[in-house]
C-alpha positions as CSV (number, residue, x, y, z in Angstrom):
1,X,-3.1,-153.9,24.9
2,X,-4.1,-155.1,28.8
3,X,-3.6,-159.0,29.4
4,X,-5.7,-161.2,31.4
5,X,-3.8,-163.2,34.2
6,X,-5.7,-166.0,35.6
7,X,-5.0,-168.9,38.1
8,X,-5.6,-172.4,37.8
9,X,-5.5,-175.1,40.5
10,X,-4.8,-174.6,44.2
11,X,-6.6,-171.4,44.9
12,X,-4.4,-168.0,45.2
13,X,-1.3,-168.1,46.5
14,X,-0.6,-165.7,49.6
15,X,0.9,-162.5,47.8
16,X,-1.0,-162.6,44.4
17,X,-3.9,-160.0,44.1
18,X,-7.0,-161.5,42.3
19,X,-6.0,-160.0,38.5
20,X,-7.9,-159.4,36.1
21,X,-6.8,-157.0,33.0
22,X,-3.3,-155.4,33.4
23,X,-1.5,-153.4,32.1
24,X,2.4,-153.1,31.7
25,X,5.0,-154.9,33.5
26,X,3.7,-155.9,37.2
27,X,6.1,-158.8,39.6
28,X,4.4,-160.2,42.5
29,X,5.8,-162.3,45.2
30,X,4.4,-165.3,46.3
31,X,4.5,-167.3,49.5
32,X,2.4,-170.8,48.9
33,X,4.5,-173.6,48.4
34,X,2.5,-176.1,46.0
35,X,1.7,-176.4,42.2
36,X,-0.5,-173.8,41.0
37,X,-0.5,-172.4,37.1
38,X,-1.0,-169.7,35.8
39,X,-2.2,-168.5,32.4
40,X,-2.0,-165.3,30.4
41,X,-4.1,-163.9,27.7
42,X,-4.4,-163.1,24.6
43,X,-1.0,-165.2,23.7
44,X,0.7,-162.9,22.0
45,X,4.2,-161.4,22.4
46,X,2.9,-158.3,24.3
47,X,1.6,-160.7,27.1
48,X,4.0,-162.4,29.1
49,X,4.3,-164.6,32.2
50,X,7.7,-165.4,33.8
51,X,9.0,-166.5,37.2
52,X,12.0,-165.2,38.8
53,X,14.0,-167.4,41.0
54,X,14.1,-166.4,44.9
55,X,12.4,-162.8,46.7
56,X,15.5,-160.9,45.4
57,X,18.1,-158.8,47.6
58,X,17.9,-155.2,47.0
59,X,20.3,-152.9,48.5
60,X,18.4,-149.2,49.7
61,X,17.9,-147.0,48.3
62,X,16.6,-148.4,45.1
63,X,13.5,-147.4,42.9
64,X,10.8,-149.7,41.7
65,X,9.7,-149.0,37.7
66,X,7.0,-151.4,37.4
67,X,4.1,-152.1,39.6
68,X,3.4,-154.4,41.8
69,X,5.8,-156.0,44.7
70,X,9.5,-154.9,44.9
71,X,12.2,-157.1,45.2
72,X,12.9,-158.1,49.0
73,X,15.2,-155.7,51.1
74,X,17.0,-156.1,54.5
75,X,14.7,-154.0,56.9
76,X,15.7,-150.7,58.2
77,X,14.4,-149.4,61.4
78,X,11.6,-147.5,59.2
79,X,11.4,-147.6,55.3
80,X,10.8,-143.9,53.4
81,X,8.9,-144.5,50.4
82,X,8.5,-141.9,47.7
83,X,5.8,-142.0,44.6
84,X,8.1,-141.7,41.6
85,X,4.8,-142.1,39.1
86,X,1.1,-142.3,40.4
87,X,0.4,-143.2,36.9
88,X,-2.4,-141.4,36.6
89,X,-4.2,-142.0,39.9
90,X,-4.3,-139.7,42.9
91,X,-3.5,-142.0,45.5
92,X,-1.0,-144.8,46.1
93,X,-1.7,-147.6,48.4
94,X,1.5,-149.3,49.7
95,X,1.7,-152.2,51.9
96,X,5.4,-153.3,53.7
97,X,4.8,-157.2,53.9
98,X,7.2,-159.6,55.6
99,X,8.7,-161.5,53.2
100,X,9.0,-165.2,55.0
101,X,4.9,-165.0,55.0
102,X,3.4,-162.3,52.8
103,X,1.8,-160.9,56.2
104,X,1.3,-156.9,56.2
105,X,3.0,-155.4,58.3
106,X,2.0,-151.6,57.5
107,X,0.3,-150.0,55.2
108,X,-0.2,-146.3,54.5
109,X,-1.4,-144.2,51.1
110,X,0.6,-141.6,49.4
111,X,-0.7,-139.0,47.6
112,X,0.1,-136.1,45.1
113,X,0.6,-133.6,48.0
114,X,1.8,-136.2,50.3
115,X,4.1,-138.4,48.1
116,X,6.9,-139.3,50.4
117,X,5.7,-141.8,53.5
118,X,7.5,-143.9,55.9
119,X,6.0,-147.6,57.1
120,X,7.6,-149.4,60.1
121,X,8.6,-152.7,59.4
122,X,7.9,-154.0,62.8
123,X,11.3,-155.6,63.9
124,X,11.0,-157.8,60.4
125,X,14.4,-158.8,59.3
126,X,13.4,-158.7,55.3
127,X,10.3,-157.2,54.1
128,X,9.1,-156.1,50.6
129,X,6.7,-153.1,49.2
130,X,4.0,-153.6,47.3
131,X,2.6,-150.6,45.1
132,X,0.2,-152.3,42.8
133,X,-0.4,-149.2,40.7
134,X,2.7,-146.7,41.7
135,X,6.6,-146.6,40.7
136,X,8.6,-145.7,43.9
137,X,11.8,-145.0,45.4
138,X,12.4,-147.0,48.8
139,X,15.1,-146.2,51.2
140,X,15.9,-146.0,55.2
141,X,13.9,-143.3,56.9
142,X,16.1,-140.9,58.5
């Protein structure tokens, strides 16, 4: 069953794609400060909407199962990224933003015979991936 996220309110946050129907689990970070809400439908136990307190603090190398932004990682000199799952599409666009503004700070897309990529994190102390429609291993290039 795909569920329908929609935002109410203040416009959309910095970090939060304009959704429509998704499908599994997807976590996105999000850099407005302000009240905004957001509903999910049909309401039903397969469609769920939690926060999660803070950006996270991954240690590399770690692997992202669901879609969508990684938890937040101390930057390397260069982050290797490999596509775990392209599920089911032949490319996988990745974008390294910085995770005190949601800018991008690189992007790059993987593919099936290209599936391992590295992104410079442009002197960032903490950045995060996002791979909207991938699941990927992120480590330090090198």
């Amino acid at each position: 069953m795909g569920c329908t996220v929609s935002l109410h309110g203040a416009g959309n946050p910095v970090g939060l794609p304009a959704l429509d129907t998704t499908w599994g689990d997807k976590t996105f970070q999000l850099h407005q400060a302000g009240r905004y809400d957001l509903d999910v439908t049909p309401s039903s136990p397969g469609c769920r909407l939690s926060a999660l307190p803070g950006v996270g603090d991954a240690t590399l190398p770690f692997t992202v199962q669901q879609t969508g932004d990684s938890s937040a990682f101390s930057a390397p000199s260069h982050v290797e990224v490999q596509v775990k799952d392209f599920n089911g599409s032949e490319t996988c666009e990745l974008v390294l933003r910085d995770v005190a503004s949601g800018e991008n700070v690189d992007f790059v897309t993987a593919t099936h015979n290209a599936p391992t990529v590295t992104l410079d994190p442009g002197g960032r102390s903490q950045v995060y991936l996002a791979a909207n429609d991938c699941a990927v291993r992120i480590g330090a290039a090198g």
